[in-house]
C-alpha positions in Angstrom: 27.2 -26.0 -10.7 24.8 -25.1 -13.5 25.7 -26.3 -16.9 24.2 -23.4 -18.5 24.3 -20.6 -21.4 22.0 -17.8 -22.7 20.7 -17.7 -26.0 18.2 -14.8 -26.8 16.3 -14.1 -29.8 13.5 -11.5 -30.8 10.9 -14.4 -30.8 11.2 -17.9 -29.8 8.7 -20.0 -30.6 8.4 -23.8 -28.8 6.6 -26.5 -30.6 7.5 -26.7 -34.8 3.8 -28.5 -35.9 1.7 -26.4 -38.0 0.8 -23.6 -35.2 4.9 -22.9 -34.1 5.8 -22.7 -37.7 3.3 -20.8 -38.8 4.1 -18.4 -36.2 7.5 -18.6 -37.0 7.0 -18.1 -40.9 4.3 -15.4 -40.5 6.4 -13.6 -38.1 9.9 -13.6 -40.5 7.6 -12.6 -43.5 6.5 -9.6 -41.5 10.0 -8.6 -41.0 11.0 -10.1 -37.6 14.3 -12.0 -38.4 15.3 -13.6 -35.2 13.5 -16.2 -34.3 13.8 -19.4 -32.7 11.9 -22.6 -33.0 12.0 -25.0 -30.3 11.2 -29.1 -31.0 11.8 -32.2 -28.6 11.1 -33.9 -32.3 12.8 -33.7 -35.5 10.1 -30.7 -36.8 8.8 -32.8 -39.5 8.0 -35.6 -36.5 5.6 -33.1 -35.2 1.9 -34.4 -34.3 0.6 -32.1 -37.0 1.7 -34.7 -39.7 -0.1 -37.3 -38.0 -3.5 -35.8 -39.1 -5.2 -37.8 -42.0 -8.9 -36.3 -43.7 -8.7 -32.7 -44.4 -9.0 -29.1 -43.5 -11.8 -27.0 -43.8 -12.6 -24.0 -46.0 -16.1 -23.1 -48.0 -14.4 -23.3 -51.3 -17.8 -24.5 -52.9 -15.6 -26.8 -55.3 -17.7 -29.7 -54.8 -21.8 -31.0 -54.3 -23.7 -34.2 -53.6 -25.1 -36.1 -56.8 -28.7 -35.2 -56.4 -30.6 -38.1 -55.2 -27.2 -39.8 -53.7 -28.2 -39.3 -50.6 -25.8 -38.6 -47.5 -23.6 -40.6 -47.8 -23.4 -41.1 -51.6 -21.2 -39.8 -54.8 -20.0 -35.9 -55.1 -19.7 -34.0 -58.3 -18.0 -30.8 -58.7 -19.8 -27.8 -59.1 -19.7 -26.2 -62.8 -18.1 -22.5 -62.5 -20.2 -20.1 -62.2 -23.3 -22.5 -60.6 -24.9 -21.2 -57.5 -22.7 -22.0 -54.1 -24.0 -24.4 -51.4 -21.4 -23.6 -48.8 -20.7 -20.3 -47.5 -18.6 -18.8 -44.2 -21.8 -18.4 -42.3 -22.9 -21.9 -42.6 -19.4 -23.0 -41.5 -19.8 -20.9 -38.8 -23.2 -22.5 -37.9 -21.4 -25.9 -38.1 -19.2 -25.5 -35.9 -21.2 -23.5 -33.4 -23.6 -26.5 -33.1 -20.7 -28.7 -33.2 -19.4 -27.1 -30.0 -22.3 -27.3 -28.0 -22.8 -23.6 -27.9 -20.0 -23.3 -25.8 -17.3 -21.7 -28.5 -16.5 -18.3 -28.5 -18.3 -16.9 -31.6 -16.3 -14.0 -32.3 -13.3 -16.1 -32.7 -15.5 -18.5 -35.1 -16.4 -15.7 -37.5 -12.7 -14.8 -37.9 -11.9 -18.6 -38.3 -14.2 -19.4 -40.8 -14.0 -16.0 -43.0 -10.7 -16.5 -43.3 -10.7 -20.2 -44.2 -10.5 -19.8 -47.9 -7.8 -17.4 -47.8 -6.0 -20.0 -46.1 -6.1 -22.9 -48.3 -5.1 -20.8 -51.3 -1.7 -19.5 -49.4 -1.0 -22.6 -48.7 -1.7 -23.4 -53.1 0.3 -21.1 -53.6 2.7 -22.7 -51.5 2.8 -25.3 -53.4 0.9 -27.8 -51.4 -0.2 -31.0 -53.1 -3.5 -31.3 -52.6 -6.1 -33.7 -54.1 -7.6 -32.3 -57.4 -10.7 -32.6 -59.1 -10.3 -33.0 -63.1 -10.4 -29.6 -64.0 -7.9 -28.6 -61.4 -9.4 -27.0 -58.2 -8.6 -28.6 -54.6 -10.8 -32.0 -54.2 -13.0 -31.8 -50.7 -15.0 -34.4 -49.1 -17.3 -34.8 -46.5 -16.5 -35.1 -43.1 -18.5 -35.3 -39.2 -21.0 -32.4 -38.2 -20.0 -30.6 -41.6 -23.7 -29.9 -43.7 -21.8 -29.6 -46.6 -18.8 -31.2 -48.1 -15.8 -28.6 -47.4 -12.8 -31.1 -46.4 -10.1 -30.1 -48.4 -7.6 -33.1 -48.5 -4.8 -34.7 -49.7 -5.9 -38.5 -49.9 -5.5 -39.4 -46.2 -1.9 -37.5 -45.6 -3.4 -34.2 -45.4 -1.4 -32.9 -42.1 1.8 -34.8 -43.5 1.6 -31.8 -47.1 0.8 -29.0 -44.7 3.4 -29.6 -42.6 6.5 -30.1 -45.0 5.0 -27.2 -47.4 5.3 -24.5 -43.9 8.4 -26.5 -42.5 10.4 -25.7 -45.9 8.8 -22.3 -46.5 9.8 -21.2 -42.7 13.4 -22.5 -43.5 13.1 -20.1 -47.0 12.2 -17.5 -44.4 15.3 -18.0 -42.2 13.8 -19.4 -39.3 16.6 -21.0 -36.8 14.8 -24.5 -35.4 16.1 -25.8 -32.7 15.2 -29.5 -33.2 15.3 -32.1 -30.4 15.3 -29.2 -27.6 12.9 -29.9 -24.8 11.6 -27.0 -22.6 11.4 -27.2 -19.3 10.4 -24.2 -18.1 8.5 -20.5 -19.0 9.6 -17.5 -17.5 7.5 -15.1 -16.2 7.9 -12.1 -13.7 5.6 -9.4 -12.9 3.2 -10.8 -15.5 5.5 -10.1 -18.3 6.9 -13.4 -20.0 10.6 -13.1 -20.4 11.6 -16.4 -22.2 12.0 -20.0 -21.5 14.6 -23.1 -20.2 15.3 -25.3 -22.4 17.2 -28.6 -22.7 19.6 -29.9 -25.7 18.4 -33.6 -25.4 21.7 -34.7 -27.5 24.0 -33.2 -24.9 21.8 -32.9 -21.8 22.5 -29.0 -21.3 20.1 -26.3 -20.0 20.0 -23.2 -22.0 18.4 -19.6 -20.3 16.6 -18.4 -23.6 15.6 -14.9 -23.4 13.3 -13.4 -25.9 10.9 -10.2 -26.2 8.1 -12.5 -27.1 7.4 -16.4 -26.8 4.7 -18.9 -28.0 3.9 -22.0 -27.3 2.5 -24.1 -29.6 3.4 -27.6 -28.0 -0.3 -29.7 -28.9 -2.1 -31.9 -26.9 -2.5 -34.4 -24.5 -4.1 -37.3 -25.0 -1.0 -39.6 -23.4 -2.8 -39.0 -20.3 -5.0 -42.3 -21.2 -4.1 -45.6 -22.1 -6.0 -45.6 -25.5 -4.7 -42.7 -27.6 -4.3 -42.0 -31.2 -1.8 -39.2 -29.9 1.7 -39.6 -30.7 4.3 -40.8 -27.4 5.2 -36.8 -27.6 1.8 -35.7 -26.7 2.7 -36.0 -23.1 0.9 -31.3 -22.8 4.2 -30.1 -21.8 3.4 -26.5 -22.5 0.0 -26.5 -20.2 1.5 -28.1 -17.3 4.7 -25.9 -18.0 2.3 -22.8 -18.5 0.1 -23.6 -15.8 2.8 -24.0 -13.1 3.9 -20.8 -14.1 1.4 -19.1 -12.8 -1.2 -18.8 -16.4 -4.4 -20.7 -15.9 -6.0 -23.4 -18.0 -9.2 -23.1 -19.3 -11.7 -25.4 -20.0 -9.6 -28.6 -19.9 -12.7 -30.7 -18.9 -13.5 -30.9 -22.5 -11.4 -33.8 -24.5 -12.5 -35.3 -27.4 -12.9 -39.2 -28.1 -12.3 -40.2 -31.7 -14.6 -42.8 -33.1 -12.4 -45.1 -35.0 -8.9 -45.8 -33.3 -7.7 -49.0 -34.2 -8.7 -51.5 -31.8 -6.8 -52.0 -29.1 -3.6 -49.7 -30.1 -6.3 -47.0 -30.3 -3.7 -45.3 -33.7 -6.5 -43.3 -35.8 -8.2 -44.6 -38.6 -9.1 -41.1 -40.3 -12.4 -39.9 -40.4 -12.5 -39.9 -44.0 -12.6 -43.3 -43.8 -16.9 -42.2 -43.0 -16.3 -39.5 -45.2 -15.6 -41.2 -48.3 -18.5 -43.4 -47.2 -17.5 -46.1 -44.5 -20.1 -47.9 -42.6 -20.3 -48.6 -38.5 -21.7 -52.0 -37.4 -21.9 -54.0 -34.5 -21.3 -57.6 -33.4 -24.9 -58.1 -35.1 -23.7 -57.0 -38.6 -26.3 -53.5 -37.8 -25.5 -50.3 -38.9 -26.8 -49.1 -35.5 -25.4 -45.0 -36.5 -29.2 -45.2 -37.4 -30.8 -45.4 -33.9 -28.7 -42.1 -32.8 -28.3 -39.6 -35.6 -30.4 -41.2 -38.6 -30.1 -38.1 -40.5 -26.1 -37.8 -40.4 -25.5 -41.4 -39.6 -21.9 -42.7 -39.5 -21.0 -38.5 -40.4 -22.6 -37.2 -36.9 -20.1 -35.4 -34.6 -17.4 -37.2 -33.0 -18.5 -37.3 -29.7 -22.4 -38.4 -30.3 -20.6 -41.2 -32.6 -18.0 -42.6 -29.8 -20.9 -42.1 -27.6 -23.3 -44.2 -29.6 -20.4 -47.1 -30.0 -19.7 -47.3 -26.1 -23.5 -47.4 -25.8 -23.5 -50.6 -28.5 -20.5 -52.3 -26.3 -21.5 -51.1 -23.5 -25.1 -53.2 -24.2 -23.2 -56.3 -24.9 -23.1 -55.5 -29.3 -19.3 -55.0 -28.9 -16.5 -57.0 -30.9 -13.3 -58.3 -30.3 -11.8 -60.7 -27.2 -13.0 -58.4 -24.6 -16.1 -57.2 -27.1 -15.0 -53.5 -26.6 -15.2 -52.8 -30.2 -17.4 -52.3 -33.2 -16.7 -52.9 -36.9 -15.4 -49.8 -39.3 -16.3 -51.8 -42.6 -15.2 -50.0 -45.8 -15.6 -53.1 -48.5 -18.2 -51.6 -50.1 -16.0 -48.7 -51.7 -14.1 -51.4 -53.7 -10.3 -51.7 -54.1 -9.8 -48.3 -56.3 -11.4 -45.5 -53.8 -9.8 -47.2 -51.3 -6.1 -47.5 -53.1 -6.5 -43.3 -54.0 -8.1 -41.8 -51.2 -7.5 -43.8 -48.5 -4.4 -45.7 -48.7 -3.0 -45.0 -45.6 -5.7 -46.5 -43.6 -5.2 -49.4 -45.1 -1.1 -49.5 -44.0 -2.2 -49.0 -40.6 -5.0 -51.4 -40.4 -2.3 -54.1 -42.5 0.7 -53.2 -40.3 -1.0 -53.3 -37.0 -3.8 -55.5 -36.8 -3.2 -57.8 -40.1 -6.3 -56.8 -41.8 -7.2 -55.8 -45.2 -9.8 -53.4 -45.4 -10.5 -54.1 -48.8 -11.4 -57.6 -48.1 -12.5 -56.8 -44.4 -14.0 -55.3 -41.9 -11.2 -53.6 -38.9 -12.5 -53.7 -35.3 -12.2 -50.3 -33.7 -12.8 -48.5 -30.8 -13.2 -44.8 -29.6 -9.5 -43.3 -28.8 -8.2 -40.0 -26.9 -7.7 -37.8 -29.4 -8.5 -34.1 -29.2 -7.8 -31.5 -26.5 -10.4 -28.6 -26.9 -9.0 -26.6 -23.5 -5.9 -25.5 -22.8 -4.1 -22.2 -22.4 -6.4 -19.1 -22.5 -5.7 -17.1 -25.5 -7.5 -14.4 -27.8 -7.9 -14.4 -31.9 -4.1 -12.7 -32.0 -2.7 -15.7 -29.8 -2.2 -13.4 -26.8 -2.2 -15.6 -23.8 -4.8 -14.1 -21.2 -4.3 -14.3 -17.2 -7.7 -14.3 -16.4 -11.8 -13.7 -17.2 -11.5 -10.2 -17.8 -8.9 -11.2 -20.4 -5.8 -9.4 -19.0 -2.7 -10.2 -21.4 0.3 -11.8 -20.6 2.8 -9.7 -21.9 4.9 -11.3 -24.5 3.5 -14.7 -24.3 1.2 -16.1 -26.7 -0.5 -20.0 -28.1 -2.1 -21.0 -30.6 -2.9 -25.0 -31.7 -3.7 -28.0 -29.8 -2.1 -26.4 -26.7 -4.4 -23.0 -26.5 -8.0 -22.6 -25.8 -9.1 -20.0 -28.1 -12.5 -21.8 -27.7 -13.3 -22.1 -31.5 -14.1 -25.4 -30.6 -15.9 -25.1 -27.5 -17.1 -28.7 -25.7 -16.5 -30.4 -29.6 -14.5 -30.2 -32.4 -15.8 -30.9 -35.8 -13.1 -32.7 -38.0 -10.8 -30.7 -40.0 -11.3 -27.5 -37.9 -8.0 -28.6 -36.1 -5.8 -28.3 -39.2 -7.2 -24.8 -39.5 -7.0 -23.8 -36.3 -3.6 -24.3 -35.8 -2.8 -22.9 -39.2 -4.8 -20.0 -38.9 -4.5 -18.5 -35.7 -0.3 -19.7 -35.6 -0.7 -17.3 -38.8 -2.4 -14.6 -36.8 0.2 -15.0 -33.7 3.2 -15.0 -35.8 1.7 -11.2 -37.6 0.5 -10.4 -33.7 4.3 -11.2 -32.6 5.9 -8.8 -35.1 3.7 -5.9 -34.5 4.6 -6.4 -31.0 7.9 -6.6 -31.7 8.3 -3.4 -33.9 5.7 -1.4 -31.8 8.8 -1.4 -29.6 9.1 -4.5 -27.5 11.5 -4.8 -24.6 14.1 -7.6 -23.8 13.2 -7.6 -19.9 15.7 -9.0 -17.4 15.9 -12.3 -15.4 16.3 -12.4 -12.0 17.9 -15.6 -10.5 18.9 -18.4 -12.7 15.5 -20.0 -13.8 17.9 -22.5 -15.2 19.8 -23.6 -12.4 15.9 -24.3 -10.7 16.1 -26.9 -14.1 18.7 -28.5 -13.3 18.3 -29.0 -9.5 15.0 -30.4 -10.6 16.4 -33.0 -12.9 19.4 -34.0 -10.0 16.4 -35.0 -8.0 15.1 -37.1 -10.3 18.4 -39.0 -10.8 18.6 -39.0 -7.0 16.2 -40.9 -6.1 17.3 -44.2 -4.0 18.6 -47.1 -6.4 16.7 -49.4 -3.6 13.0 -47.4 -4.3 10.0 -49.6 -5.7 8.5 -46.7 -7.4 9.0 -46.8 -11.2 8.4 -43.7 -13.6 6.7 -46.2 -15.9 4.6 -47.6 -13.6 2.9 -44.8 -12.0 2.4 -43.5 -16.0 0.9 -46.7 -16.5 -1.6 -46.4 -13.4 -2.3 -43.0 -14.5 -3.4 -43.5 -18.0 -5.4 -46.4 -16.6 -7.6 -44.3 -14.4 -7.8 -41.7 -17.0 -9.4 -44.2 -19.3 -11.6 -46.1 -17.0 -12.6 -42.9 -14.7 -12.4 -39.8 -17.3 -13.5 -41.3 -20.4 -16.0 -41.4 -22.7 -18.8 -41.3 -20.3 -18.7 -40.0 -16.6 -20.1 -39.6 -12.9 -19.0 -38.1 -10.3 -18.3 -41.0 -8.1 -15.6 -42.4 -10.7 -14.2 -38.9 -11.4 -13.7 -38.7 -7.5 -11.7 -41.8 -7.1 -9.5 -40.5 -10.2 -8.7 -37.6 -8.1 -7.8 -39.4 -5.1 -5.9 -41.6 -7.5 -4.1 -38.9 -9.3 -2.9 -37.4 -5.6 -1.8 -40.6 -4.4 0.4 -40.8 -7.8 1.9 -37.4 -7.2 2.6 -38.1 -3.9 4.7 -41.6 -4.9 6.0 -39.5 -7.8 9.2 -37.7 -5.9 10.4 -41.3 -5.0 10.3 -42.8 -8.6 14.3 -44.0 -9.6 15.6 -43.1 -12.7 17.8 -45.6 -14.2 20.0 -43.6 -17.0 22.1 -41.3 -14.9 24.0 -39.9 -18.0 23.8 -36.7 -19.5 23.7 -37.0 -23.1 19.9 -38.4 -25.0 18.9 -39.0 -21.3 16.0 -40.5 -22.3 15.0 -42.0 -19.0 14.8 -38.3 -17.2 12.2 -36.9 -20.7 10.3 -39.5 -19.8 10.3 -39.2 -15.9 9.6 -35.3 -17.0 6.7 -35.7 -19.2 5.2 -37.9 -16.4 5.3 -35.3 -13.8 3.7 -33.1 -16.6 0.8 -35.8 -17.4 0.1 -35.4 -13.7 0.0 -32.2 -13.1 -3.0 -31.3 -15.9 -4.4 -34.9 -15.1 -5.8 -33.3 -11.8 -6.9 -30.1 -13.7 -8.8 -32.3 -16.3 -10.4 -34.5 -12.9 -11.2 -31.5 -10.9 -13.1 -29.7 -14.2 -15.0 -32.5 -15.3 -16.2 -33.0 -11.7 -17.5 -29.4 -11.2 -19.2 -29.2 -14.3 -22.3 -31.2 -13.2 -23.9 -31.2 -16.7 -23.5 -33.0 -20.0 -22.1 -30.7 -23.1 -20.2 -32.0 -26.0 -17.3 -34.4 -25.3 -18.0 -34.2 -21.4 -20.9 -36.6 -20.9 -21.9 -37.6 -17.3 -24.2 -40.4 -16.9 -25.4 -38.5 -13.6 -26.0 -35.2 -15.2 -27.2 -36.2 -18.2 -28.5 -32.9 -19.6 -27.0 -29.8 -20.9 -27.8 -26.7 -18.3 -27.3 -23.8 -20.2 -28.8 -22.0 -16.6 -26.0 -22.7 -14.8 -23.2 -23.7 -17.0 -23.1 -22.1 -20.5 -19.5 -20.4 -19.5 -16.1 -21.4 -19.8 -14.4 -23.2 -16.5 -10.8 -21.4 -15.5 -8.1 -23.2 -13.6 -5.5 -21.6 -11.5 -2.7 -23.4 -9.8 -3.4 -23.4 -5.8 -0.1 -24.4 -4.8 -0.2 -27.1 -2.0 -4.6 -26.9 -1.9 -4.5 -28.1 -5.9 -6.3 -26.2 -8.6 -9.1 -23.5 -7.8 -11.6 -22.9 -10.3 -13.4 -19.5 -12.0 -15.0 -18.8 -14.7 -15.1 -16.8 -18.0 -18.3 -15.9 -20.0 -19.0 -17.5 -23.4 -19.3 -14.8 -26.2 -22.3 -15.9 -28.2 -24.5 -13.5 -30.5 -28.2 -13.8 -29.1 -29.6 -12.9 -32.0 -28.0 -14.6 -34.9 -26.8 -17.8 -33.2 -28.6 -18.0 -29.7 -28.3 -22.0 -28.2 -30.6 -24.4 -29.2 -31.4 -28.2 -28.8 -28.4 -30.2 -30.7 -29.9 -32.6 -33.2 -28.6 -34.6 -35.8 
């Protein structure tokens, strides 16, 4: 018998980081007042908090010394002095930073509204950095020309996300914290709500709602060396993408340069932005052979490259020589106490070293997902290339692929990403919602498909071999040696066979915990079907795309191929014949931003 009620609100939004409660907040100040936040975390536990340099806006607050060079002192700009940033070369930024595969449309409306951003979130009350006479304090940061990081020392996500967390609460928004979803509902192309789990007492809940978003992040638990959170298991893409939406281009994961060696936990990229050196095992700082212009401050992926290349060449550090050096004693004891202080906890707590006094071995580390779940500017979710909606459902964040990123992010463009276009979702869902909206029915009892899902797990013979953990464990394992940094198709083919043969062992893995209540054991068992589901859609992308663009970097196609593949890959589910691939053209404007060789 299924242990289930209905809840139904106007909007329910799953995932509470900076995308679902911006939604949330955006939506409530536009008038909707009954909505619902989902969270498998506490909300404040959300991965959003986890992210350290900045955000990005052309606020013009701040210029290099002259003759510093790139990687020397700023100075802030007198008022009323002529502006070195500007929206367009944001825009240009982060085009190039994408490999010319964003969608350019969407990156005008990013970067224009930038500023407006920043100063709602002032006016918040967010506690930003300042310089002395008051304005926000911004830094450099990777594939940026100018300095336009606007920061709060190295806890930049951690501000945001308590200043939009309390202000959603001042709104009335009803969180549901430490409720896992487990499933979407969608019939006739119209999304009609979720299933969702109260972990605490292990009971499934129908939750109807006019509209629904998911803003659930990414998933960069599908390899072994991560600077993702344990909750980063991309819940709402599987979810999304077994019911029925596709994913879109989820061959396209970024590798951070400087996760902690070995634990792969982030050292922030303001650690280069405020002026951090790279060396290898010969004391070199080799950033000068690949981008000698940028240096240590090229975009992430031609920096992780460029360190696999120096281990990969035998320059590595560490017992296994899989790292390099992040050395930051130079900056002396002060910088490093105001603007970094963070960093140096993690370094301290986890590897027992003192970046003041020395250097910290690190290594490049899962980190970023620039696919995911199809959506437009307004967070409208899209079931296909011609860009048909999805009625009611919507993303925005980590999780959705509004392609402002394209095949690379540029640091800090996350944090406004998720702020800005959870902003625009949340207006999108109100307007939706008093344009007339319907509450559409259910048929059957999506929930009771739940719960007959979770008895089979806790059915599984006491006697079986097959661990949840284990077959996790061999996953991220294959990820990271078959999907990683660099690529060929022979290795990406034996991932696929790898991740099939894990499916297939999959139905037969025990759970242990056969309570109810903070079941544990069966979230983990559930986020572990999830990782393998997209695993195979990541696999079967990255082998079709027979180029190199941005994070995705085969060693046997070592070229981009604008010819053949300047377009966007989409994934539909296939049922029992596993995913089948289209594609979606790549808005660019020939004329003003055309593609072009990627130097640095």
């Amino acid at each position: 018998m299924s242990q289930t009620n209905t809840i139904t609100h106007d909007i329910i939004v799953v995932g509470a980081g900076l995308a679902g409660s911006w939604a949330a907040l955006a939506a409530s100040k536009a008038g909707v007042k009954d909505i619902g936040v989902l969270s498998k975390l506490h909300p404040l536990r959300s991965h959003s908090g986890a992210a350290q340099g900045g955000i990005a806006a052309a606020l013009n607050n701040v210029r290099p010394v002259p003759g510093s060079g790139s990687s020397g002192p700023l100075e802030a700009i007198p008022p009323g002095e002529a502006p070195i940033d500007s929206w367009e070369l944001h825009m240009f930024d982060t085009i190039k930073g994408s490999d010319w595969l964003g969608d350019q449309d969407a990156i005008e409306i990013m970067v224009k509204e930038a500023p407006d951003l920043i100063y709602e979130y002032e006016h918040m009350g967010c506690v930003f950095s300042r310089l002395e006479d008051g304005r926000i304090a911004q830094r450099r940061f990777g594939g940026h020309s100018t300095p336009r990081a606007n920061y709060s020392a190295d806890y930049t996500g951690h501000v945001l996300l308590h200043t939009i967390y309390e202000q959603a609460l001042r709104y009335g928004v009803k969180y549901y914290p430490e409720w896992y979803c487990l499933d979407l509902i969608i019939e006739d192309n119209v999304c009609r709500g979720v299933v969702a789990m109260d972990i605490l007492t292990g009971k499934l809940y129908t939750m109807r709602a006019k509209a629904v978003m998911f803003g659930t992040g990414g998933y960069g638990r599908a390899w072994k060396i991560t600077s993702n959170a344990t909750a980063n298991t991309g819940d709402g893409v599987a979810i999304a993408y077994n019911a029925g939406v596709p994913l879109m281009d989820m061959e396209f994961v970024q590798f951070h340069p400087t996760g902690l060696y070995g634990k792969g936990i982030l050292m922030s990229e303001a650690c280069r932005g405020e002026g951090g050196y790279l060396r290898n095992s010969d004391g070199d700082r080799f950033m000068e052979k690949y981008a000698a212009g940028l240096m240590e401050l090229a975009p992430r992926d031609l920096v992780s490259r460029s360190e696999q290349l120096e281990i990969n060449e035998g320059r590595g550090v560490g017992p296994d020589k899989g790292g390099v050096y992040l050395d930051l004693r130079h900056l002396g004891p002060e910088k490093i106490m105001s603007r970094l202080p963070q960093v140096r906890e993690l370094a301290h707590e986890f590897l027992g070293v003192d970046i003041i006094h020395d250097m910290v071995p690190i290594q490049p580390t899962a980190h970023y997902s620039m696919g995911g779940i199809p959506a437009n500017v307004d967070g409208q979710v899209i079931a296909d290339a011609e860009g048909t909606p999805v009625v009611g459902f919507y993303a925005a964040g980590e999780c959705a692929c509004i392609s402002v990123h394209g095949a690379n992010r540029l640091g800090t463009n996350s944090l406004l990403d998720a702020s800005l276009f959870g902003r625009r979702a949340g207006k999108a869902m109100a307007a939706f919602i008093q344009n007339g909206a319907k509450l559409y029915p259910i048929s059957g009892d999506p929930a009771q498909r739940q719960e007959e899902r979770i008895q089979r797990l806790m059915d599984a013979p006491a006697s079986s071999k097959e661990s949840v953990a284990q077959i996790g464990a061999e996953l991220k394992e294959t990820m990271t040696n078959d999907c990683g940094v660099f690529r060929d198709g022979e290795r990406m083919a034996r991932a696929l066979r790898k991740i099939k043969e894990l499916q297939a062992r999959f139905p037969n893995a025990r759970v242990m915990d056969k309570s109810r209540r903070f079941n544990t054991d069966v979230l983990g068992a559930i986020e572990t079907e999830h990782l393998l589901t997209f695993a195979e859609v990541v696999v079967a992308s990255a082998l079709n795309r027979t180029e190199s663009r941005g994070a995705h970097w085969r060693t046997d196609f070592g070229r981009r191929d604008d010819t053949n593949w300047l377009k966007h890959t989409l994934v539909f589910k296939n049922g029992e014949e596993g995913p089948r691939l289209g594609y979606k053209s790549v808005n660019i404007d020939w004329e003003k931003y055309p593609p072009q060789e990627r130097k640095y």
